[in-house]
N, C-alpha and C positions, 0 to 999 in steps of 0.2 A: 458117240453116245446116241442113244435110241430116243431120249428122252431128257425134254428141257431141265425137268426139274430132277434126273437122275443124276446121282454123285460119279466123278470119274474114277475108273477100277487102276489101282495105284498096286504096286508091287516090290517091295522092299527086303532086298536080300540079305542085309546086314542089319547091325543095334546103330541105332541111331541115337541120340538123347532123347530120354524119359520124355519129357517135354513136348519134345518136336513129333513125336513117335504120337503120343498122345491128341496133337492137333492136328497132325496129319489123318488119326483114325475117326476126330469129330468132322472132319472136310469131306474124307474121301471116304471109297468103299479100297480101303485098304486091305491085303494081308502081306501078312511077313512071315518070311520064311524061319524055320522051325531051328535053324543054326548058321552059321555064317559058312559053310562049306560052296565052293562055286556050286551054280546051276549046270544038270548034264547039256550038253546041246541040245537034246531033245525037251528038255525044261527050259532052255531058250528062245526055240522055238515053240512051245506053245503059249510062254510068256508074249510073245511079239504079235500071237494072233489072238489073245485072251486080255492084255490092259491098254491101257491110254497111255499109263508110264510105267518105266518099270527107275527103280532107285536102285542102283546095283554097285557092287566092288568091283575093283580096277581086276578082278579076278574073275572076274565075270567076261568068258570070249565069247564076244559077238562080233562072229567072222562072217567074211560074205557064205561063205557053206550055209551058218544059222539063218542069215537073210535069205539067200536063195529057197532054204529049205521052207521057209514061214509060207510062202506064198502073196496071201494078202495079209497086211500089218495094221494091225489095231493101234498098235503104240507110238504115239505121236513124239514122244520124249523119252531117251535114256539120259538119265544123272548119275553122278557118284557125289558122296558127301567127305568131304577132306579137309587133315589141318594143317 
């Protein structure tokens, strides 16, 4: 983060609950992706050098290739949301 009072850039690949979805976008400088289809690796890697977190599906492969490919990584946290 560049900046104390800057929100951190959040990146959400699937539906998550209304709710959470909603307080996540008051917290963060959130987007969400446009369908739940996995990310190409090439949309892996520039998630990894573009957020702080990225919120992803168990269908989401981030393989060392993605890591290697990133270079330097922005993103300090991958999560998955599961029941």
């Amino acid at each position: 983060m560049s900046g104390e009072n800057e929100k951190l850039r959040v990146l959400i690949t699937c539906k998550w609950p209304d709710a959470v979805e909603a307080e996540a976008a008051r917290r963060f400088d959130v987007t969400f992706t446009p369908d739940e289809r996995p990310l190409s690796p090439d949309d892996l890697v520039k998630a990894l050098q573009e957020y702080d977190a990225i919120l992803a599906t168990i269908t989401n492969r981030f393989t060392r290739d993605v890591f290697a490919a990133a270079g330097t990584i922005r993103t300090k946290l991958i999560a998955n949301f599961g029941v």
